[in-house]
MIVEXDO-196958 format. One record per atom (N, C-alpha, C, O): residue number from 0; residue in three letters; atom name; x, y, z. Coordinates in steps of 0.2 Angstrom, whole numbers, plus 2048, in hexadecimal, padded with zeros to 3 digits. Last residue first. Layout:
<sites>
NUM,ALA,CA,X,Y,Z
...
</sites>
This chain:
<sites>
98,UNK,N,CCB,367,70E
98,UNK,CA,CC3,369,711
98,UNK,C,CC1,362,713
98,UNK,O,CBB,362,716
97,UNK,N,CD6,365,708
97,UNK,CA,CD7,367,70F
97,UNK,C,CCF,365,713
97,UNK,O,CCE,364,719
96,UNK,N,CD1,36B,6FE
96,UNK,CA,CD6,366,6FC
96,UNK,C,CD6,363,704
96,UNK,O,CD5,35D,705
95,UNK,N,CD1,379,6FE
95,UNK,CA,CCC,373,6FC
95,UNK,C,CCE,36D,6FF
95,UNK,O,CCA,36B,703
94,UNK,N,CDC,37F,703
94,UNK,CA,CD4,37F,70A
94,UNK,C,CD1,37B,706
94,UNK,O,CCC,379,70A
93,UNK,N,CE6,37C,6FA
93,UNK,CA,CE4,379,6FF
93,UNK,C,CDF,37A,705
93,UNK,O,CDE,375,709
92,UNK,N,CDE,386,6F3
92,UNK,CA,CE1,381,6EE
92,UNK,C,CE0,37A,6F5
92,UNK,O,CDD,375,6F5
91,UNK,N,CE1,393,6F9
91,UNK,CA,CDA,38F,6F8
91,UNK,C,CDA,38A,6F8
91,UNK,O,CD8,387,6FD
90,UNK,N,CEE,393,6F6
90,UNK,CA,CEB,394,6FF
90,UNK,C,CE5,390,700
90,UNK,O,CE3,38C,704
89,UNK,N,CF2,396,6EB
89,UNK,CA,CF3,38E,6EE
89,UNK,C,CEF,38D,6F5
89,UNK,O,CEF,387,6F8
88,UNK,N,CEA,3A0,6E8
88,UNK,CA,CE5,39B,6E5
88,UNK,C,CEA,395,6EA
88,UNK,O,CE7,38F,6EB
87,UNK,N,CF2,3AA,6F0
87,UNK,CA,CEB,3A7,6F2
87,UNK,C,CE8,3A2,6EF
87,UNK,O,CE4,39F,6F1
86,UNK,N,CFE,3A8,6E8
86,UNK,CA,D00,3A4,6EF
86,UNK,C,CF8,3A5,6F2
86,UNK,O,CF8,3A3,6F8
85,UNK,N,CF8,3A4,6D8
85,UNK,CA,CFA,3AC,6DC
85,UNK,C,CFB,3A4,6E2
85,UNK,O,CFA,39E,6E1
84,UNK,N,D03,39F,6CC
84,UNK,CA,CFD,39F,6CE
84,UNK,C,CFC,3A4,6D2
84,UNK,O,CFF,3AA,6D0
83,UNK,N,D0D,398,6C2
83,UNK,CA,D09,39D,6C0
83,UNK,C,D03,3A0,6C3
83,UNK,O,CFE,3A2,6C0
82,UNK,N,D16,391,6C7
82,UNK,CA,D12,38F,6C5
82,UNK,C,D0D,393,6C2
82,UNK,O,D08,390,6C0
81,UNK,N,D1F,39A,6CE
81,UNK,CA,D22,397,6C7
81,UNK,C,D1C,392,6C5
81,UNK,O,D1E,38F,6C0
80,UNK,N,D17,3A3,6D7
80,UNK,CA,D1B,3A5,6CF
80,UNK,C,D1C,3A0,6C9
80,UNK,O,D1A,3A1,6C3
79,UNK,N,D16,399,6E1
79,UNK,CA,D0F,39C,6DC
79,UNK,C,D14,39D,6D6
79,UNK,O,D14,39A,6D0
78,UNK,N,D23,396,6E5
78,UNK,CA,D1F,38F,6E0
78,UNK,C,D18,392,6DD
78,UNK,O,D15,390,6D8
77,UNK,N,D24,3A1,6EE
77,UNK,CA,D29,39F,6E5
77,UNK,C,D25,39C,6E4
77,UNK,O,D21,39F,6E0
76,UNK,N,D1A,3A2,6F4
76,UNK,CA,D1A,3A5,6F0
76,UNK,C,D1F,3A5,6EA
76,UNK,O,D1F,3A7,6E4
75,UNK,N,D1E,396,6FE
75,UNK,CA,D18,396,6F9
75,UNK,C,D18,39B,6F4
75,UNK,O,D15,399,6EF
74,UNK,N,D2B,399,700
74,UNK,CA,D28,392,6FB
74,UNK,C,D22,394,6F8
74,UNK,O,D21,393,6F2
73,UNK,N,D29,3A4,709
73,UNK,CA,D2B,3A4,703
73,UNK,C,D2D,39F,6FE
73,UNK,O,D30,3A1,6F9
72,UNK,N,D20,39D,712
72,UNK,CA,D1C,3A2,70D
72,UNK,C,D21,3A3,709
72,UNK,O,D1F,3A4,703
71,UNK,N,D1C,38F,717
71,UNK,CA,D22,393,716
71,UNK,C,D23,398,712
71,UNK,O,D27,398,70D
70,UNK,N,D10,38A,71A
70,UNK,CA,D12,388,71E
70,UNK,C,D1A,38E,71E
70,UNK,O,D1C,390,723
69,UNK,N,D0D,38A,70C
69,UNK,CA,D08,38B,70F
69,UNK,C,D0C,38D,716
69,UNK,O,D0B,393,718
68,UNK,N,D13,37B,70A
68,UNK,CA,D15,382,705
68,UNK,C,D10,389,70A
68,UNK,O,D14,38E,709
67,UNK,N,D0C,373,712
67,UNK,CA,D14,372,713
67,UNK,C,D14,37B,70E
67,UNK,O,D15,380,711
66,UNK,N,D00,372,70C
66,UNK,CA,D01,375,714
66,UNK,C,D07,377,712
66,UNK,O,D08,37D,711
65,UNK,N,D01,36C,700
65,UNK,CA,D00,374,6FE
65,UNK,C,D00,377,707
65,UNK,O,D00,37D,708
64,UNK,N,D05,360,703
64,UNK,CA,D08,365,701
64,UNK,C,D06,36C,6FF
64,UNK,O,D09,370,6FC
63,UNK,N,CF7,35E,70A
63,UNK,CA,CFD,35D,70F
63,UNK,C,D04,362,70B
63,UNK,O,D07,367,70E
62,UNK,N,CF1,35C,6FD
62,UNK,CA,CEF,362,704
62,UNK,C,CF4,362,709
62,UNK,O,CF5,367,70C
61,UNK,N,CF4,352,6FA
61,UNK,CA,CF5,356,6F8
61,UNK,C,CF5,35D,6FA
61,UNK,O,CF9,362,6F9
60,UNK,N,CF1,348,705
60,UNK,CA,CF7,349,703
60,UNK,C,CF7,34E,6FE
60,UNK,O,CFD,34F,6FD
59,UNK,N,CE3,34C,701
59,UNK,CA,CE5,34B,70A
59,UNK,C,CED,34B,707
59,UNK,O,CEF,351,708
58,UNK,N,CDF,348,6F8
58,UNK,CA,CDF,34E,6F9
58,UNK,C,CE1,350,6FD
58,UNK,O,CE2,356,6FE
57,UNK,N,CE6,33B,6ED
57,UNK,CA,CE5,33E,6F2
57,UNK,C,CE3,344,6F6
57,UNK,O,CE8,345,6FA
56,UNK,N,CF0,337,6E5
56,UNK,CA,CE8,33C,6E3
56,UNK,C,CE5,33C,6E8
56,UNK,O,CDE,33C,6E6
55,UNK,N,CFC,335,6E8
55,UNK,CA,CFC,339,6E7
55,UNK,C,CF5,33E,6E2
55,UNK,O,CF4,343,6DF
54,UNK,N,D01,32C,6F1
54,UNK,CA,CFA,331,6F3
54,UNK,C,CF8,335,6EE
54,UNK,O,CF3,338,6EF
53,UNK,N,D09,323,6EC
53,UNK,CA,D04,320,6EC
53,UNK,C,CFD,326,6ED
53,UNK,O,CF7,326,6EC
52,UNK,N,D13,32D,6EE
52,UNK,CA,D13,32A,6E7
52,UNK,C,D0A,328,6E8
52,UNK,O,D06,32B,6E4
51,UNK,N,D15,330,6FE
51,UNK,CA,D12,335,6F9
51,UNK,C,D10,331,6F1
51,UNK,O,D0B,334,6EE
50,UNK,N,D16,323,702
50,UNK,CA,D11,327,703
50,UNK,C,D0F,32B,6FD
50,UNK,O,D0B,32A,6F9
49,UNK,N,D24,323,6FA
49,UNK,CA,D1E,31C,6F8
49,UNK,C,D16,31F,6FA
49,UNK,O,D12,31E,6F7
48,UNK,N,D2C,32F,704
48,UNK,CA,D28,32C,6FB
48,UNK,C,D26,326,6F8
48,UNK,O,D27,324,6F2
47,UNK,N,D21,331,710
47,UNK,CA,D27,330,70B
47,UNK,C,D25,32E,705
47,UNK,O,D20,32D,701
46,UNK,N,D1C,33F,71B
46,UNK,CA,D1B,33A,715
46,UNK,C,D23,338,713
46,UNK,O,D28,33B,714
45,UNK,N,D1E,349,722
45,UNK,CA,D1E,340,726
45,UNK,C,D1E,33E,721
45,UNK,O,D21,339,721
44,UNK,N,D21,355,720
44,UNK,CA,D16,352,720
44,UNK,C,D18,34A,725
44,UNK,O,D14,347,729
43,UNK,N,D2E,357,723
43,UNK,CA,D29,35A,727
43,UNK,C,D20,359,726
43,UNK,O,D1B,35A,729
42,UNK,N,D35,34E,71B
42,UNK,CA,D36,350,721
42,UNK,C,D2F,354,725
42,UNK,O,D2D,352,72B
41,UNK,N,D30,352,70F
41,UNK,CA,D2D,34C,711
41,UNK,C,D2F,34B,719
41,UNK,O,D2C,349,71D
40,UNK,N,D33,35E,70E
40,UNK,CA,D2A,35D,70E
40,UNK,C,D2A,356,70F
40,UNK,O,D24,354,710
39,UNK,N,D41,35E,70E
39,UNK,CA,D3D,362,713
39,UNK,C,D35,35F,714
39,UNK,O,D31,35E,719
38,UNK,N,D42,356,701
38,UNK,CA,D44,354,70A
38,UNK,C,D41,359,70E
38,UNK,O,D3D,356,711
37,UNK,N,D3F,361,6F8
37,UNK,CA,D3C,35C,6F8
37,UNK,C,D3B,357,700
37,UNK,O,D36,354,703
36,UNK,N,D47,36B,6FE
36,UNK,CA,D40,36E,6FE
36,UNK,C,D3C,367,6FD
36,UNK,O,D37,367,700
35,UNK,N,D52,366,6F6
35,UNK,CA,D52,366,6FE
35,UNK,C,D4D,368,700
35,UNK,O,D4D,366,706
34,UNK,N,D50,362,6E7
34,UNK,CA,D52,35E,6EF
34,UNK,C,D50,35F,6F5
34,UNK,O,D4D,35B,6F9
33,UNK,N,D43,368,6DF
33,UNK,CA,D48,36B,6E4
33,UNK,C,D4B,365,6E9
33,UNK,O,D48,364,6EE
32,UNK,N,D38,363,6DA
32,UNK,CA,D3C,367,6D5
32,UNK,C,D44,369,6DA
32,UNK,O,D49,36B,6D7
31,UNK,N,D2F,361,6E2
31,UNK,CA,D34,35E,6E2
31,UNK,C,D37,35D,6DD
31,UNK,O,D37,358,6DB
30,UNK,N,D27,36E,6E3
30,UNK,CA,D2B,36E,6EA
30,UNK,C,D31,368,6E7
30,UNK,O,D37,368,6E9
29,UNK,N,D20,36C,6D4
29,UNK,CA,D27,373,6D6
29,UNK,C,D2A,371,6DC
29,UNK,O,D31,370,6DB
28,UNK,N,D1A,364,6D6
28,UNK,CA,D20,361,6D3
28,UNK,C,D24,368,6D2
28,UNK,O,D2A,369,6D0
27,UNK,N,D11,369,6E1
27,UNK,CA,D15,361,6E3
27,UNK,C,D19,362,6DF
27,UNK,O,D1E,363,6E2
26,UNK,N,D08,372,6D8
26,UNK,CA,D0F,375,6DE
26,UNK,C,D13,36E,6E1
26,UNK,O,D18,36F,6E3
25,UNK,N,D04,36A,6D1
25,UNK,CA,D09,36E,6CD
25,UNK,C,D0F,36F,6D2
25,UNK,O,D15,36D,6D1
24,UNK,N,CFB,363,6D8
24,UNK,CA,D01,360,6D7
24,UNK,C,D04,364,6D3
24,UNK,O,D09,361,6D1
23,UNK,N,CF3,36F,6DD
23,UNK,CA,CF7,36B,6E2
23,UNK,C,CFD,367,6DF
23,UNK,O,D02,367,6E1
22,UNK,N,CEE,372,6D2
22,UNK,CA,CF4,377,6D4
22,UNK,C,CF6,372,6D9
22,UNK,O,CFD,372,6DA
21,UNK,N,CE5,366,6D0
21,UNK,CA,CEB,367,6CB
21,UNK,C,CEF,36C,6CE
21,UNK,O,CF5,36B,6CE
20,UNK,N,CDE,369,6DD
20,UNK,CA,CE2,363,6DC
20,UNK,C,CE8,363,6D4
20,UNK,O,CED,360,6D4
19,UNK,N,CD7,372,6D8
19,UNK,CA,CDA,372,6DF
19,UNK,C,CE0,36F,6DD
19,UNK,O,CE6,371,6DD
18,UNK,N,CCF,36E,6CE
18,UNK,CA,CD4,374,6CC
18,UNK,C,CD9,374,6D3
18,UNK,O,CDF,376,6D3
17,UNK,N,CC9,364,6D4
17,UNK,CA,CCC,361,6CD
17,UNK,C,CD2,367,6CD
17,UNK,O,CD8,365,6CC
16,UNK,N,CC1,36D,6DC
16,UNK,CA,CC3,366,6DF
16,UNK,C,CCB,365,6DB
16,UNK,O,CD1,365,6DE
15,UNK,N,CB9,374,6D3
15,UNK,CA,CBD,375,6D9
15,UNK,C,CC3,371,6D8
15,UNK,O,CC9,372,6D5
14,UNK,N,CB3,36A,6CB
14,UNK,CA,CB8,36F,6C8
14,UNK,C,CBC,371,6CD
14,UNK,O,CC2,370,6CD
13,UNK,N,CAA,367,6D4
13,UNK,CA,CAD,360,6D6
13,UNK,C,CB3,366,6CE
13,UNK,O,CB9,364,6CE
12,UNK,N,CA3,372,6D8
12,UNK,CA,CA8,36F,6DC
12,UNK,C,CAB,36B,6DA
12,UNK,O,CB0,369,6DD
11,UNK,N,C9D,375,6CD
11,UNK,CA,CA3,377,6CD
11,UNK,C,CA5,375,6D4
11,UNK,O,CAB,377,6D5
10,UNK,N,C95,36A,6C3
10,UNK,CA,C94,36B,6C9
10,UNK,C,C9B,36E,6CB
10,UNK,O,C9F,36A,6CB
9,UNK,N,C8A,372,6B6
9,UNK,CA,C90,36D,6B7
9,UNK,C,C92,36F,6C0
9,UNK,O,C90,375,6C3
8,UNK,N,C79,36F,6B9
8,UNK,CA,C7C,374,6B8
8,UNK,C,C86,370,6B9
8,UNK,O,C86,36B,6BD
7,UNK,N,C6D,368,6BC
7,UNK,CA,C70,365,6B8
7,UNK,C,C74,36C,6B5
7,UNK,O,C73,36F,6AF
6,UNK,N,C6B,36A,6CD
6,UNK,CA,C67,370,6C7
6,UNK,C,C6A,36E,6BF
6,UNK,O,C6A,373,6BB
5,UNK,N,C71,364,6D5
5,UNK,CA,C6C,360,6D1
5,UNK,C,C69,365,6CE
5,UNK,O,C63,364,6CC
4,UNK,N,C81,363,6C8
4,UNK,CA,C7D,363,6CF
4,UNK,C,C79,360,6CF
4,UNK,O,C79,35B,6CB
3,UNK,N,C8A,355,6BE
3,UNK,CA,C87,35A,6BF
3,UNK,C,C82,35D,6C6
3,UNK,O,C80,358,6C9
2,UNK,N,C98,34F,6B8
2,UNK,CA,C97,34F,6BD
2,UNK,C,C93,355,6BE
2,UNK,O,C96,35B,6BF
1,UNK,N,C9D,350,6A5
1,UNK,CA,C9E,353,6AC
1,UNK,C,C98,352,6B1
1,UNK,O,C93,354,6AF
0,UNK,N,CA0,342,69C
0,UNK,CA,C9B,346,69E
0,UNK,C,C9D,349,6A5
0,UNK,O,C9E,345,6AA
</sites>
């Protein structure tokens, strides 16, 4: 049963939330689809990979990668293409995730 307000209407935040967080880990298995782009986001969030493995339903570590893409606009707008998104929904994506 989906998670309802209190108008017993389905409660689109917690859809938010759920939609954020799927393009966050899309754009995670685009960025380490790539060596060097993969090193750079662990170079630059701090995470390593036991971090990131264990974070990874975390919104805070998720949000962290959609900074890192966010951070270099032509990552983010390749990673929008090859996931099929626009680089505002990743923008959003992480102002949730982040909130």
């Amino acid at each position: 049963m989906r998670p309802t307000a209190e108008n017993g209407k389905p409660d689109s935040r917690q859809d938010s939330a759920e939609e954020a967080a799927t393009l966050a880990l899309m754009a995670l298995g685009w960025t380490l689809s790539d060596g060097g782009r993969a090193d750079r986001l662990l170079a630059l969030t701090g995470l390593d990979v036991d971090a990131l493995r264990a974070g990874i339903d975390n919104p805070a570590i998720l949000g962290a990668v959609l900074t890192f893409l966010s951070d270099h606009e032509p990552d983010l707008i390749a990673c929008a293409e090859a996931i099929d998104t626009t680089p505002a929904a990743l923008i959003a994506a992480q102002q949730r995730l982040n909130a």
